[in-house]
C-alpha positions as protocol buffer text, in pm:
chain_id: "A"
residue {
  index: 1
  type: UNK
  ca { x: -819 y: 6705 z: 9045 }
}
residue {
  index: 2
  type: UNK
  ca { x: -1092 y: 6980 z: 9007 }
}
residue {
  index: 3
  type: UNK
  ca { x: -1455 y: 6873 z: 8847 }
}
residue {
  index: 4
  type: UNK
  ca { x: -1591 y: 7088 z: 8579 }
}
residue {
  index: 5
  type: UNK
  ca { x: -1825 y: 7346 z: 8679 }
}
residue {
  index: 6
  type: UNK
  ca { x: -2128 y: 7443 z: 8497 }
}
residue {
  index: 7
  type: UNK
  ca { x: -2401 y: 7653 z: 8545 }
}
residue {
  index: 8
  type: UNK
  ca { x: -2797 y: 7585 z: 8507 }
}
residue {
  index: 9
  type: UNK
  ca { x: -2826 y: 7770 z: 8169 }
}
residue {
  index: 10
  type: UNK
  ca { x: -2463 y: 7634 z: 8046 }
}
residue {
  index: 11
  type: UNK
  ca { x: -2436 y: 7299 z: 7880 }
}
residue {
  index: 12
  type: UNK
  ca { x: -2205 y: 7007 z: 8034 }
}
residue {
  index: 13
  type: UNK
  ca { x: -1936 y: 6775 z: 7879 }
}
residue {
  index: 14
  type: UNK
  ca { x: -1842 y: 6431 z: 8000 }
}
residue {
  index: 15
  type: UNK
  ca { x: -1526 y: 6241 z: 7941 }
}
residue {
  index: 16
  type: UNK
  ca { x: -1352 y: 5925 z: 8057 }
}
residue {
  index: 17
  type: UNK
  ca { x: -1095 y: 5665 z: 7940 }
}
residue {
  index: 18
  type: UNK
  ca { x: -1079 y: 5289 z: 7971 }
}
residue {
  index: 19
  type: UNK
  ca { x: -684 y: 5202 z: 7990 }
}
residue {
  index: 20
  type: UNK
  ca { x: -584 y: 4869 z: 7895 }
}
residue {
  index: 21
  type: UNK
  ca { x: -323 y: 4826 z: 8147 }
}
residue {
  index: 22
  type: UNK
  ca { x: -19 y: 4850 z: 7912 }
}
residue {
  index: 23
  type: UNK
  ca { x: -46 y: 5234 z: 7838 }
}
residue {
  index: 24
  type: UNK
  ca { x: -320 y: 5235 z: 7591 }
}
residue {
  index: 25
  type: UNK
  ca { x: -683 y: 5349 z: 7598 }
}
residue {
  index: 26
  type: UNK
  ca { x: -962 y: 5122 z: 7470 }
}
residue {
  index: 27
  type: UNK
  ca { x: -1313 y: 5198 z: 7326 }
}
residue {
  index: 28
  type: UNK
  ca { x: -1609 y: 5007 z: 7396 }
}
residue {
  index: 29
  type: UNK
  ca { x: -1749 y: 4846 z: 7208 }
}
residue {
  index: 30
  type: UNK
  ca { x: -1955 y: 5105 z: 7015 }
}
residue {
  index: 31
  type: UNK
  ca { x: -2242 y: 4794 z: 6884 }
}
residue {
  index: 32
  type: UNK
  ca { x: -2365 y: 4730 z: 7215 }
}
residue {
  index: 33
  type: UNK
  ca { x: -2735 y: 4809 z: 7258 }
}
residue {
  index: 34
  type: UNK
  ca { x: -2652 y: 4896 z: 7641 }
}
residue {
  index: 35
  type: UNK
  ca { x: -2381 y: 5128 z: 7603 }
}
residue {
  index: 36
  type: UNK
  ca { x: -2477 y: 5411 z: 7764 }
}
residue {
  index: 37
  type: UNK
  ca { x: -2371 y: 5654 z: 8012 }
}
residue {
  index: 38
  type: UNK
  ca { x: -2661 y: 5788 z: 8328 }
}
residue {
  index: 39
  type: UNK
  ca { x: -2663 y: 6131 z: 8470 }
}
residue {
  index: 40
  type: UNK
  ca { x: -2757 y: 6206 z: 8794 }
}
residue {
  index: 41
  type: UNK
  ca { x: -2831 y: 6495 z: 8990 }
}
residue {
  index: 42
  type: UNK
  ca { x: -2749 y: 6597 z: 9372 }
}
residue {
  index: 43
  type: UNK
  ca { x: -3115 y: 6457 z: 9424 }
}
residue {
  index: 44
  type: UNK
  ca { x: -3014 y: 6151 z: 9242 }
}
residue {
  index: 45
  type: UNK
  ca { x: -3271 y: 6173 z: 9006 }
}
residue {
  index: 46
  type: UNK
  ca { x: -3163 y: 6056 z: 8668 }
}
residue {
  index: 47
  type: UNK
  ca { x: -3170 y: 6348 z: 8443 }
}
residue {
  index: 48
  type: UNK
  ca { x: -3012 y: 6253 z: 8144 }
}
residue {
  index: 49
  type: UNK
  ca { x: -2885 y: 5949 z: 7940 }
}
residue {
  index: 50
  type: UNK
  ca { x: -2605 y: 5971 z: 7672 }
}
residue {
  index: 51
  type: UNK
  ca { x: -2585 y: 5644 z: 7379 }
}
residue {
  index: 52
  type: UNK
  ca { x: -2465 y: 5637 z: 7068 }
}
residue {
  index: 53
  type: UNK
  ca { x: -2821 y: 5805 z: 6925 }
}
residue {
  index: 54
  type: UNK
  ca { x: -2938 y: 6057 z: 7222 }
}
residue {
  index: 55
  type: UNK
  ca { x: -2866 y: 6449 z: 7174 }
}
residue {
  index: 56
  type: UNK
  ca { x: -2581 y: 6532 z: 7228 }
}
residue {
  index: 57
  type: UNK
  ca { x: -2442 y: 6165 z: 7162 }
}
residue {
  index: 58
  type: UNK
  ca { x: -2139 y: 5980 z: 7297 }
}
residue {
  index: 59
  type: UNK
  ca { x: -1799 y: 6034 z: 7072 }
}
residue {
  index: 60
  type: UNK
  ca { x: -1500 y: 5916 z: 7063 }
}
residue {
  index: 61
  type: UNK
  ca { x: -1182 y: 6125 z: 6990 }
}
residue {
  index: 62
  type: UNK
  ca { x: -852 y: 6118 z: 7029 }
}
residue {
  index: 63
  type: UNK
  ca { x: -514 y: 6331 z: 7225 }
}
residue {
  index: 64
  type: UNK
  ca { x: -195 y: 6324 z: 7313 }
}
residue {
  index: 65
  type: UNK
  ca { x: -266 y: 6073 z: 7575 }
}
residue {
  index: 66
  type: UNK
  ca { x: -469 y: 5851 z: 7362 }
}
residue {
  index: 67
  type: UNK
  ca { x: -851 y: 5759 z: 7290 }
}
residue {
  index: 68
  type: UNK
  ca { x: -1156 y: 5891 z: 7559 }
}
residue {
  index: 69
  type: UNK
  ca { x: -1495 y: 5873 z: 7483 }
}
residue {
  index: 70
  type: UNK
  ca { x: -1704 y: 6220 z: 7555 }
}
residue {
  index: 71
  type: UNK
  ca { x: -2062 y: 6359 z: 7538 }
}
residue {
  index: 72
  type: UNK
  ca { x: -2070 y: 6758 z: 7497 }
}
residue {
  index: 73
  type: UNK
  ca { x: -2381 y: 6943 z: 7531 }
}
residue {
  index: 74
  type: UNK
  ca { x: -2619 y: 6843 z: 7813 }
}
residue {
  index: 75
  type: UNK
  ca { x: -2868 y: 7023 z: 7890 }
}
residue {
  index: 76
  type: UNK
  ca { x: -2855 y: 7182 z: 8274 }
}
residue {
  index: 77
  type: UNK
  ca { x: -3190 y: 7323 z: 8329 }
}
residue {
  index: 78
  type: UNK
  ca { x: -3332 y: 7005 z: 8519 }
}
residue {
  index: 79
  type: UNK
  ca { x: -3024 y: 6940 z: 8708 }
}
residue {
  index: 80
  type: UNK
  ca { x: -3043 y: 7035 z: 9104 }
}
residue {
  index: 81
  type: UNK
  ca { x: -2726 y: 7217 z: 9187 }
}
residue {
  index: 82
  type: UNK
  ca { x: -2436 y: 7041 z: 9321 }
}
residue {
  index: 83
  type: UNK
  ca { x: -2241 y: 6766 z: 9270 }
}
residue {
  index: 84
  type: UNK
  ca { x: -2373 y: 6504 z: 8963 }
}
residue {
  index: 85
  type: UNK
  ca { x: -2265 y: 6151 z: 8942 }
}
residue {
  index: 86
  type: UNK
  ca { x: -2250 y: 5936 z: 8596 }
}
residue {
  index: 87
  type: UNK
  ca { x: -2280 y: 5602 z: 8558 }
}
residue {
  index: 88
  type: UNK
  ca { x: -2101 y: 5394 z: 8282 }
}
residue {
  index: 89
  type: UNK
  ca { x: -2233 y: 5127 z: 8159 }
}
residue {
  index: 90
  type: UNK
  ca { x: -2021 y: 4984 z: 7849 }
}
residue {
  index: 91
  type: UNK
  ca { x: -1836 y: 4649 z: 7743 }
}
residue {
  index: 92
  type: UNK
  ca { x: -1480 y: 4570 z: 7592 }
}
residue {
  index: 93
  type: UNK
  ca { x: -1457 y: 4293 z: 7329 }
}
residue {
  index: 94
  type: UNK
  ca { x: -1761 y: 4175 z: 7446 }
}
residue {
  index: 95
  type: UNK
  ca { x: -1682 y: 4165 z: 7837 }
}
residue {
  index: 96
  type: UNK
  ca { x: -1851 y: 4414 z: 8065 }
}
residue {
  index: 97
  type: UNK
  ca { x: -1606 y: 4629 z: 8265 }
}
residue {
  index: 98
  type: UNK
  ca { x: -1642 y: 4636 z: 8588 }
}
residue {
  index: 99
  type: UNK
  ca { x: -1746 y: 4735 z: 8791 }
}
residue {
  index: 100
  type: UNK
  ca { x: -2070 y: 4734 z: 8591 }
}
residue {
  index: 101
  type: UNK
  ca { x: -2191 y: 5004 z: 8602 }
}
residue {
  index: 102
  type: UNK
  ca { x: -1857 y: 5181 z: 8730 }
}
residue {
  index: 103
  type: UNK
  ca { x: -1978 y: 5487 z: 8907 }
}
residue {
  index: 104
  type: UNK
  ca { x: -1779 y: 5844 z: 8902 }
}
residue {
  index: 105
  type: UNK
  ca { x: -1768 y: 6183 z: 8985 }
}
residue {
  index: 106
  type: UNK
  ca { x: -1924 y: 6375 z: 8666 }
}
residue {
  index: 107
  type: UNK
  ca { x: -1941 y: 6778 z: 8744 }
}
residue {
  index: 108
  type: UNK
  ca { x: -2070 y: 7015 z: 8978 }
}
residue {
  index: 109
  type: UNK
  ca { x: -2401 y: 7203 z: 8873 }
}
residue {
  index: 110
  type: UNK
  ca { x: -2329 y: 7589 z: 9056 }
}
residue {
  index: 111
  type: UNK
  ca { x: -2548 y: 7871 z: 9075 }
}
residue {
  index: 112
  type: UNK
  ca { x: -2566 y: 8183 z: 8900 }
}
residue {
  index: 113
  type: UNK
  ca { x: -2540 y: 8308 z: 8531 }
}
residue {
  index: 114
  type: UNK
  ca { x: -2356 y: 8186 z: 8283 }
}
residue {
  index: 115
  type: UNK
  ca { x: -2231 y: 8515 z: 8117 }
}
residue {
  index: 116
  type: UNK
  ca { x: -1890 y: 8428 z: 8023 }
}
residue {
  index: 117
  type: UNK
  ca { x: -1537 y: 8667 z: 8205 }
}
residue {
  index: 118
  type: UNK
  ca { x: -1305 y: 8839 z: 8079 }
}
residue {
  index: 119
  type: UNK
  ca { x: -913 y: 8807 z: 8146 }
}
residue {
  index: 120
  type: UNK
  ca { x: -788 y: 9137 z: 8052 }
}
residue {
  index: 121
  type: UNK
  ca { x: -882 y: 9517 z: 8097 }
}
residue {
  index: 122
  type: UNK
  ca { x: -957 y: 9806 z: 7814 }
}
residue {
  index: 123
  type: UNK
  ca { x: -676 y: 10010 z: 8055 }
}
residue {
  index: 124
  type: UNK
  ca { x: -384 y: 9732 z: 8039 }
}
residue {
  index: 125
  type: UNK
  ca { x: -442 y: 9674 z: 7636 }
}
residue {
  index: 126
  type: UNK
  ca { x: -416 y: 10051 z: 7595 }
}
residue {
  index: 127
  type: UNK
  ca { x: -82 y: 10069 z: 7803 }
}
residue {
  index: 128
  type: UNK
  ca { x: 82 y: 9878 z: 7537 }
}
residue {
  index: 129
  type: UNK
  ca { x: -75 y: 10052 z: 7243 }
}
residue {
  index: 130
  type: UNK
  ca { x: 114 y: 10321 z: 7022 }
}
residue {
  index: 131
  type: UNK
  ca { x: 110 y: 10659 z: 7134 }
}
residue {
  index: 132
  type: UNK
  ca { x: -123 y: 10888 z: 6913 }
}
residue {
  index: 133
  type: UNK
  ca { x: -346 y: 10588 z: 6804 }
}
residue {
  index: 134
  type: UNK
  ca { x: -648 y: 10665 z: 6621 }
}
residue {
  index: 135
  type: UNK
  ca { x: -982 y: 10756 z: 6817 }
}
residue {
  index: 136
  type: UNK
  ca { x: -1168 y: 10514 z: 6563 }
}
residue {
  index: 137
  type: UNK
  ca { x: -1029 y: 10227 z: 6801 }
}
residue {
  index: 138
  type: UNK
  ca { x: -1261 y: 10302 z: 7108 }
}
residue {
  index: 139
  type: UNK
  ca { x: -1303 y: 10109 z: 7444 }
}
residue {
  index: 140
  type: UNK
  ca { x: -1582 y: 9945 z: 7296 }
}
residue {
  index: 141
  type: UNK
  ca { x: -1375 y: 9794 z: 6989 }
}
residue {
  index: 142
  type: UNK
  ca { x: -1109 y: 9653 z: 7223 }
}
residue {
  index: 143
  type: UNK
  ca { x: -1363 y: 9535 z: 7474 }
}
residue {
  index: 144
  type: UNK
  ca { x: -1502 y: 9296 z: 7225 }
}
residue {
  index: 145
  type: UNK
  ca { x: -1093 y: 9222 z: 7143 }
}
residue {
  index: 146
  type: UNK
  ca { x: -1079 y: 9121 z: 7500 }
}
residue {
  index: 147
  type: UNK
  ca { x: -1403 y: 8914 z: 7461 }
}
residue {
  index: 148
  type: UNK
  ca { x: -1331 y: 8716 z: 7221 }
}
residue {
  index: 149
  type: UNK
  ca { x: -943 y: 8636 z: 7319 }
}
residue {
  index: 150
  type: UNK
  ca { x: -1111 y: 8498 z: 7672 }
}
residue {
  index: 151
  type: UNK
  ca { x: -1331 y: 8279 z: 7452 }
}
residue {
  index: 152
  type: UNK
  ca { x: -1028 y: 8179 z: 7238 }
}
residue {
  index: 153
  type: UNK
  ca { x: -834 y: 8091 z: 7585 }
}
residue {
  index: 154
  type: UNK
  ca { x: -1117 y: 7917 z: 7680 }
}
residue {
  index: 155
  type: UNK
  ca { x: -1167 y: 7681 z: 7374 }
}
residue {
  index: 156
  type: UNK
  ca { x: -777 y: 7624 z: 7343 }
}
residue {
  index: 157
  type: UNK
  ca { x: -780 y: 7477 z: 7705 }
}
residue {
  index: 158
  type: UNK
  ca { x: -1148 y: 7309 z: 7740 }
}
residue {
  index: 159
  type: UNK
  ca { x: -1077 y: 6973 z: 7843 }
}
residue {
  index: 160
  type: UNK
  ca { x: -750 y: 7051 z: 7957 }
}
residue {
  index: 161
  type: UNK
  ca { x: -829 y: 7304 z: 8276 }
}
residue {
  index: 162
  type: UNK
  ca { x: -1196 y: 7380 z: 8416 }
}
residue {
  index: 163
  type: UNK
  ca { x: -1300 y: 7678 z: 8206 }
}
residue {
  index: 164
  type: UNK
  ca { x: -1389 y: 7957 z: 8213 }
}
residue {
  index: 165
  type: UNK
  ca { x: -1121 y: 8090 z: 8471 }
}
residue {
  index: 166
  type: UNK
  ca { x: -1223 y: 8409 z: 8686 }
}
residue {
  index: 167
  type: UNK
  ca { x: -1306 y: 8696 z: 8529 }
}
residue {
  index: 168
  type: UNK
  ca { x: -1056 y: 8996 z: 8588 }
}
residue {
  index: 169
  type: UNK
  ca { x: -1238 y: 9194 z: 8819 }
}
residue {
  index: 170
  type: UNK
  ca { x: -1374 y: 8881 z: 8996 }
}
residue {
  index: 171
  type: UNK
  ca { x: -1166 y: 8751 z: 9353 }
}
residue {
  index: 172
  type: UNK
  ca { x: -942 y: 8513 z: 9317 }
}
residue {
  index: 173
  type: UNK
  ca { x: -880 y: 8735 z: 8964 }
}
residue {
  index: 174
  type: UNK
  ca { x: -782 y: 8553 z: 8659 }
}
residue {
  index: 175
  type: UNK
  ca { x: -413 y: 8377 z: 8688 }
}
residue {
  index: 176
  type: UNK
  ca { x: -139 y: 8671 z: 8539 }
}
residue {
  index: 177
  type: UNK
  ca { x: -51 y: 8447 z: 8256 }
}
residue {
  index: 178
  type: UNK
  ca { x: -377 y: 8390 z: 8165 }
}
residue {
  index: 179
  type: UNK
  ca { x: -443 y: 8781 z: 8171 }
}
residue {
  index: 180
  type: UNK
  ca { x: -83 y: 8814 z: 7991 }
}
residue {
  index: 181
  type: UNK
  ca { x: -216 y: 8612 z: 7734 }
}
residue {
  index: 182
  type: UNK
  ca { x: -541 y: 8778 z: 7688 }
}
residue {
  index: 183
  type: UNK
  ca { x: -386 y: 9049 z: 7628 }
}
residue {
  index: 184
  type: UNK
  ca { x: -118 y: 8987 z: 7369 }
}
residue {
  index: 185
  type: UNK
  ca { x: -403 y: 8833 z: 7152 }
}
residue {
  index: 186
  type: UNK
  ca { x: -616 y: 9166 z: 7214 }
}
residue {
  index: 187
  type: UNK
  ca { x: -334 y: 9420 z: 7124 }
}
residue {
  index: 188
  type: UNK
  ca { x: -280 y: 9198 z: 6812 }
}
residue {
  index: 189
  type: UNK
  ca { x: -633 y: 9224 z: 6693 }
}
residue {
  index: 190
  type: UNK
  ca { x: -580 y: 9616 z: 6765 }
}
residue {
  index: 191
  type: UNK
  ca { x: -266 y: 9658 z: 6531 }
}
residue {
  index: 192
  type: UNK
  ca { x: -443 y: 9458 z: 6303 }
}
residue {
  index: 193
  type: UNK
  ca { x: -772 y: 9723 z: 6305 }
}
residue {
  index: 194
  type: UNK
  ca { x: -533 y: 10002 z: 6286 }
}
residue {
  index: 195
  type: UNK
  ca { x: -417 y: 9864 z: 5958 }
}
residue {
  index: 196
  type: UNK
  ca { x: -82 y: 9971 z: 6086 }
}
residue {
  index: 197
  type: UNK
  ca { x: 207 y: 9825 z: 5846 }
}
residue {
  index: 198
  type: UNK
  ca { x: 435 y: 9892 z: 6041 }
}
residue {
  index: 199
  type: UNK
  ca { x: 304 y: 9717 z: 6330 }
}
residue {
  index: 200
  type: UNK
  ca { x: 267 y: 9367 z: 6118 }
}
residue {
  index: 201
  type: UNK
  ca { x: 602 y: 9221 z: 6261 }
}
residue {
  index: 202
  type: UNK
  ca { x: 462 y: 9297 z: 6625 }
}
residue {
  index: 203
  type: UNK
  ca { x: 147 y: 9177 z: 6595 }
}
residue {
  index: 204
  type: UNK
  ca { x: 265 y: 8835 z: 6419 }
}
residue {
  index: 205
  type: UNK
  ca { x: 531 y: 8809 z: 6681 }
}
residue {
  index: 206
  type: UNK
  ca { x: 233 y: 8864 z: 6984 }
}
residue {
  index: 207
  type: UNK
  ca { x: 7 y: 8631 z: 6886 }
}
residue {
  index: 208
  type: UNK
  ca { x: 251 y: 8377 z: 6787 }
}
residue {
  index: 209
  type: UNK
  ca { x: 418 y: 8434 z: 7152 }
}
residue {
  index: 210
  type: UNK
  ca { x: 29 y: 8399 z: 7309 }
}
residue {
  index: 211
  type: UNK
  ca { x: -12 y: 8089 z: 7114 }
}
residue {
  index: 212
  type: UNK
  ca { x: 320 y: 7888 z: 7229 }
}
residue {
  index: 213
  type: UNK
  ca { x: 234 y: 7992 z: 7581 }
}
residue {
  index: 214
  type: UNK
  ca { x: -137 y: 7823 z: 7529 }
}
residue {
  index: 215
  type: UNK
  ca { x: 21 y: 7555 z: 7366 }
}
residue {
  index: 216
  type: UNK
  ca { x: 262 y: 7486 z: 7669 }
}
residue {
  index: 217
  type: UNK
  ca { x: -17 y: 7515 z: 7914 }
}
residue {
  index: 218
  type: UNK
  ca { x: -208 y: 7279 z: 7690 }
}
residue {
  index: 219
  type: UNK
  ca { x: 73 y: 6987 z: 7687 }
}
residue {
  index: 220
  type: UNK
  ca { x: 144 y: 7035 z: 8062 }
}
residue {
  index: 221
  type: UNK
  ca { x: 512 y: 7157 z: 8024 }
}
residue {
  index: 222
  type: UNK
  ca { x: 390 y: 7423 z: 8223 }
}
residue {
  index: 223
  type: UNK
  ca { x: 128 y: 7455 z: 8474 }
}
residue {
  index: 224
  type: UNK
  ca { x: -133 y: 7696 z: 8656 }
}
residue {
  index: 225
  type: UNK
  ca { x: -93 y: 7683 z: 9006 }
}
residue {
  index: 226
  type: UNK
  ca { x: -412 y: 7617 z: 9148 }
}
residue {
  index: 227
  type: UNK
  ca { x: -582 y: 7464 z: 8843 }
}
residue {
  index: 228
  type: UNK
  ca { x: -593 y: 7149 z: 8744 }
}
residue {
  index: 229
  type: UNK
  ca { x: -793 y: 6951 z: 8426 }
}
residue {
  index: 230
  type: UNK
  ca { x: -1159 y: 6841 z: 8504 }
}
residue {
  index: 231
  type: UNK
  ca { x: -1132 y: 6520 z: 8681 }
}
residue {
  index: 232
  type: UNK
  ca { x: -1420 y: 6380 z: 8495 }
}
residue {
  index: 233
  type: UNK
  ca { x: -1183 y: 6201 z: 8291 }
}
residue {
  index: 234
  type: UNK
  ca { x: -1191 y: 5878 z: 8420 }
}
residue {
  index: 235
  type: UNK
  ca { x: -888 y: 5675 z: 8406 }
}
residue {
  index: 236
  type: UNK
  ca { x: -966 y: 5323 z: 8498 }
}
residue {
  index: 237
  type: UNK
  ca { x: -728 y: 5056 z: 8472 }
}
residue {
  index: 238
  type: UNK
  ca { x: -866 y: 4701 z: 8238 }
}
residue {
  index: 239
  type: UNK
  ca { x: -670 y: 4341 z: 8329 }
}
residue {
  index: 240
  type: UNK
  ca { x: -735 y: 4025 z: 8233 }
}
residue {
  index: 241
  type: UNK
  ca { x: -748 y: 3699 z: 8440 }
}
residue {
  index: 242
  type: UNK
  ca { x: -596 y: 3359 z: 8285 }
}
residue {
  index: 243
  type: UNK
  ca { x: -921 y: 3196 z: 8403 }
}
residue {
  index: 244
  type: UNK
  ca { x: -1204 y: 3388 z: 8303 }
}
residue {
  index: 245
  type: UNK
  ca { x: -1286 y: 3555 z: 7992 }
}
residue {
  index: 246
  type: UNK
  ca { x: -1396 y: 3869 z: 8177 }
}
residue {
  index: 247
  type: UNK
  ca { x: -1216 y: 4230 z: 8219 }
}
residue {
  index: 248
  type: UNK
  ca { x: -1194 y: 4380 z: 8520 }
}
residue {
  index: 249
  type: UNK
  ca { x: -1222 y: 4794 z: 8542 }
}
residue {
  index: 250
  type: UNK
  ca { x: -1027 y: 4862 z: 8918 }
}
């Protein structure tokens, strides 16, 4: 699995799991005083440290596999690029889970800008557009179309794939169904600024057709080649020994 990738001037998100060993995720225990989770850069210089009251905080929340604890939001700018480690400290009905802390892969701080991509070009949206549409939809209209159905792909997968993908014009390009997509929610919002009535059928039946496919990608029932979900989920597996009162994290 693929780590998130972030750069210096983005903010970075954190999640892992504690599994119970019987196909159920745990929390820890959210009153410990110690609970906390340590960043640490390629330097290994500890740069940030989530609890329950730093900013951005650690969460819980919950998906179709169950309950992960997350932090969303840290702050980059200190970081040295590369590769940044987290360390976990936390306890389960009062045990620590070991090993304590348990040590993981985090994310990979990268170089370069964060301006976000774009999945789709002005020239492919306009290929599927009525003939004789009106010049009040310029480039520049369905440029910001484009924009903002990236950032809606984007949202609708974080957590699920390492976003953003490539831009368009970037090498590898963005994956075709991602660009498909992008571009059946684009030529939606264009129908929908043409105020054409007789497109409203079309433009229902696009984005409802670039939703299921988001949907699909998001369950897993059908997958990008190449692209996996950010592997700082940690999946850890909790078991109890008949002679001590302490849980083991393997």
């Amino acid at each position: 699995m693929s780590l998130a990738r972030y750069f210096q001037d983005d903010k970075a998100r954190f999640d892992f799991r504690i599994w119970d060993g019987m196909g159920s995720y745990l929390e820890p225990d959210w009153q410990d005083e110690n609970l906390r989770v340590e960043f640490y850069d390629s330097e290994n210089t500890l740069r940030f440290t989530a609890t329950v009251q730093s900013t951005p905080r650690l969460s819980s929340a919950l998906d179709e596999e169950g309950k992960f604890v997350y932090v969303d939001g840290i702050l980059l700018e200190e970081f040295s690029l590369g590769l940044c480690s987290a360390k976990i400290y936390c306890l389960v009905n009062g045990a620590e889970v070991f090993p304590y802390p348990t040590v993981v892969e985090a994310f990979q701080v990268v170089s370069g800008t964060g301006i976000e991509p774009v999945y789709s070009l002005v020239s492919k949206v306009r290929t599927e557009l009525p003939s004789n549409i009106p010049a009040e939809l310029t480039d520049f209209i369905i440029e910001q179309y484009i924009y903002d159905a990236s950032r809606r792909i984007d949202f609708f997968l974080y957590g699920y794939y390492s976003v953003p993908f490539p831009g368009i014009e970037q090498s590898p390009a963005t994956p075709a169904l991602i660009e498909r997509i992008c571009r059946k929610l684009a030529l939606a919002d264009s129908l929908v600024f043409l105020g054409m009535v007789n497109q409203a059928e079309l433009n229902s039946s696009l984005e409802e057709q670039a939703l299921a496919e988001l949907e699909r990608l998001r369950k897993g029932e059908i997958r990008l080649s190449g692209y996996h979900p950010p592997s700082s989920v940690y999946l850890g597996k909790i078991y109890q020994e008949d002679s001590c009162c302490g849980e083991v994290l393997d």
